[in-house]
N, C-alpha and C positions, 0 to 999 in steps of 0.2 A: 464861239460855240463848238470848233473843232475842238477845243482844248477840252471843254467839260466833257462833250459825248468820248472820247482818247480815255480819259478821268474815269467815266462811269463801267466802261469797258473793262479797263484792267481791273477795277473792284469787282465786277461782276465774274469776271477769269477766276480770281481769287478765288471766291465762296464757293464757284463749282471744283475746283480743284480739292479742298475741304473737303467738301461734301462726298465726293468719290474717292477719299482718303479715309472719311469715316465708314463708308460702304465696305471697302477693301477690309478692311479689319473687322469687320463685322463679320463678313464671308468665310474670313478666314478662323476664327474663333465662334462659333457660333453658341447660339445659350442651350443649355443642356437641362434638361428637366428632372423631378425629386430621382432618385434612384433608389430602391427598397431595396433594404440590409437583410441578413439571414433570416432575421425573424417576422420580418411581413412590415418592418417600417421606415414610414418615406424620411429618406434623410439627405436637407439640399445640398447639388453639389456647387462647391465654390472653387473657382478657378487656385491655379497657385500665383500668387502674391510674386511681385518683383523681386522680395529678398528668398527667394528660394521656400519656403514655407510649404507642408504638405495639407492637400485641403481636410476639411474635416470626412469627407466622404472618403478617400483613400487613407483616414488614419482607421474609421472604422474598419474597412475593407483589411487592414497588415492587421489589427488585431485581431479581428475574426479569422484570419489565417494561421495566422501562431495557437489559437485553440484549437483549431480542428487538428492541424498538427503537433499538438502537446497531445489530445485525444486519440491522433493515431499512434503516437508512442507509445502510450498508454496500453492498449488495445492490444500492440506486436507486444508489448514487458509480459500482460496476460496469456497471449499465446505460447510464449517462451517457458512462462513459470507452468503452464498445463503438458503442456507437452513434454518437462524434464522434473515430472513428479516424483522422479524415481532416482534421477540426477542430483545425489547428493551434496556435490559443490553448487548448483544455481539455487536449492533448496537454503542451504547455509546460507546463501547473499543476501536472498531476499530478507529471510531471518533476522541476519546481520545487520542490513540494510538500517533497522529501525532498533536496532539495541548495540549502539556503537559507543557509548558511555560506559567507564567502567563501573560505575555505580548503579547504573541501573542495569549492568549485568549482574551484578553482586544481586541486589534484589531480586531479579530473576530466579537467581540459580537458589536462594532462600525458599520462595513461595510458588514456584511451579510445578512441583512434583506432589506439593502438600494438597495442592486445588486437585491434582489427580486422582490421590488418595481419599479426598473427602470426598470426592464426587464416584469414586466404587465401593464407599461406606453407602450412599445412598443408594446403587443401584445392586444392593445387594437384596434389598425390598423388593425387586422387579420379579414377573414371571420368571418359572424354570423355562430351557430351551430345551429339554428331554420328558420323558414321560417319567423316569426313575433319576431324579437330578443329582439325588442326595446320596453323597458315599462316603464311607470310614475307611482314610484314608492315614494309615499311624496315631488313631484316634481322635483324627482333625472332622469329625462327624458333623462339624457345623459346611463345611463346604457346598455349595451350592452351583451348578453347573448354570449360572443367569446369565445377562447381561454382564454383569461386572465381568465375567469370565470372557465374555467374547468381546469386551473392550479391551482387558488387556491383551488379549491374541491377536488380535487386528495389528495394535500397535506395536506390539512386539514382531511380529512378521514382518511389518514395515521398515522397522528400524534394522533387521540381519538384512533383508535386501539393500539397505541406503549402505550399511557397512558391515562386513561379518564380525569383525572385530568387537569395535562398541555397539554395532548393534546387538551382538548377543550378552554384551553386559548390561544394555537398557532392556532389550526382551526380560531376561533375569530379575533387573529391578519391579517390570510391570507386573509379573509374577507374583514375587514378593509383596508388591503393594495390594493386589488381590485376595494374596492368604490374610495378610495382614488387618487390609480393612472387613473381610468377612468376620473376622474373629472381633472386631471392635463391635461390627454393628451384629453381630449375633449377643455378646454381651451386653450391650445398651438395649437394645431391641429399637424400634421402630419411633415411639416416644419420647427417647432422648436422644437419637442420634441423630434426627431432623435437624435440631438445635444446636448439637456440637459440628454438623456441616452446616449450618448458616451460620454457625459467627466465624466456624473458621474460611470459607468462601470470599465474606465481607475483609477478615484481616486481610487475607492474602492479594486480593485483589486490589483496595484500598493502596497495600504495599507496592505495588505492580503499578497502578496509575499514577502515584506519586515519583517512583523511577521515570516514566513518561514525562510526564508533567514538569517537575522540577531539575531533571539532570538530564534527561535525552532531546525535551522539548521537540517531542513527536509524537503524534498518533500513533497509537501501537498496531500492530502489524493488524490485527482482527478487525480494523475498520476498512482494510482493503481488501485484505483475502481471510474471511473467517474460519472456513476447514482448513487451509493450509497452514494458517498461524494455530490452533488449538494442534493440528497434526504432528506440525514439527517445533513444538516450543519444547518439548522435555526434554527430547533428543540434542535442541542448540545447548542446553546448558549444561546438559551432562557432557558434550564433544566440549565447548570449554573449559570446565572444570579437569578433566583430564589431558586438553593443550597446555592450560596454566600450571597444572602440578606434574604433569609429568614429559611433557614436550611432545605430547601424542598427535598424529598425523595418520588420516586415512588412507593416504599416498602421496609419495616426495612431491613438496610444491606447493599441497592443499592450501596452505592457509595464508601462502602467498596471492596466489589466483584468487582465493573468496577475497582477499582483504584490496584487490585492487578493484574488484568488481562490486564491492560495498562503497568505496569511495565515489567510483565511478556512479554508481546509484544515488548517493548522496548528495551529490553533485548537480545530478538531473533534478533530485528532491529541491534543493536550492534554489537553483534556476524558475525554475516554475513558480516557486513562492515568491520570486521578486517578481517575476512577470506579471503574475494575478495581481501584486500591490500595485504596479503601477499603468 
């Protein structure tokens, strides 16, 4: 009888040793309840697995980290390009940034200046901005002091601030393109030259998306900053067109510094597009 009661004792030692072995781990890991994500939803949390493994509530949590801070990069890229509006080299990068294909420089520099021009054939329709607009000027009596005149001034001021150099060869061109398209749409008049700015609008554009599309394989710059990419697109391709043919530079280095700060942006562009795939 000594032997069984001996017997039942040490089985009974046993199960409570167990038992406060199961407690002790219980205490020490205890169960943790849903925990809600950014967006307001419960997502369970599961411990990490033996083979090292992240749970699924901590992969939420790194990825929703990496966006807020791809957002805040974002955000500081915007304050940078706001505040160096006048900063000719951060101006070119961004530019850059999104026309780094020669080919769809090449189209660029084809159909940007044209979209300018048809678009101050149409605003040559617009109100005067004087009381007496109209003056004979070498016989040029079509001129009209509109709109079309204070887009090209705008933009031509812009461009002698960004560089006196080429900007006063682009100021010149926008000039030019002003006399130029008043005299078009004063001859067409109003009824035909709607028509010869919508088909030419459509080519050029059409030609500009397809540079995007098929050789840049990027969203053109106006899906991120609209005023700044219509701002500084004639200025990029005219400061091209004259690096390429004549080895022209705003000041020693320019096109050093924009080309490593295009890369650099490139690069960030990249990044982020793998991160969002995966």
């Amino acid at each position: 009888m000594l032997a069984h009661f001996s017997t039942f004792t040490r089985i009974d030692k046993k199960h409570r040793t167990k038992r406060r072995q199961k407690t002790l781990t219980q205490n020490q890991i205890p169960h943790q309840p849903c925990k809600p994500n950014t967006k307001g939803e419960n997502i369970p949390f599961l411990e990490k697995s033996n083979s090292g493994k992240k749970s699924q509530y901590e992969r939420e949590r790194e990825r929703e980290r990496e966006r807020e801070r791809e957002r805040e990069r974002e955000r500081e890229r915007e304050r940078e390009r706001g505040m160096g509006l006048f900063d000719l080299e951060e101006q070119f990068a961004f530019y850059g940034a999104y026309h780094s294909n020669p080919v769809n420089i090449v189209l660029h520099m084809i159909f940007v200046w044209p979209i300018a021009f048809t678009f101050m054939v149409l605003l040559y329709f617009t109100p005067p901005l004087l009381t007496h607009p109209q003056f004979d000027f070498w016989g040029l009596n079509f001129l009209i002091l509109n709109y079309g005149f204070l887009f090209a001034a705008i933009y031509g001021a812009y461009y002698v601030i960004l560089d006196r150099k080429a900007g006063s060869f682009a100021a010149f061109l926008c000039f030019s393109c002003w006399l130029g398209s008043s005299a078009l749409a004063h001859r067409l008049g109003f009824s035909s030259a709607w028509k010869v700015v919508l088909a030419s609008q459509i080519l050029c554009w059409t030609g500009q998306f397809i540079g995007h599309g098929v050789f840049e394989k990027r969203a053109p710059a106006l899906f991120d900053n609209l005023a700044q990419a219509f701002l500084m697109a004639p200025f990029f391709v005219l400061l091209e067109g004259l690096q390429s043919a004549f080895g022209y530079e705003p000041n020693p280095g320019f096109h050093a510094r924009v080309q490593a700060k295009v890369d650099a942006e490139i690069k960030a562009w990249k990044d982020s597009k793998l991160k969002k795939k995966s």
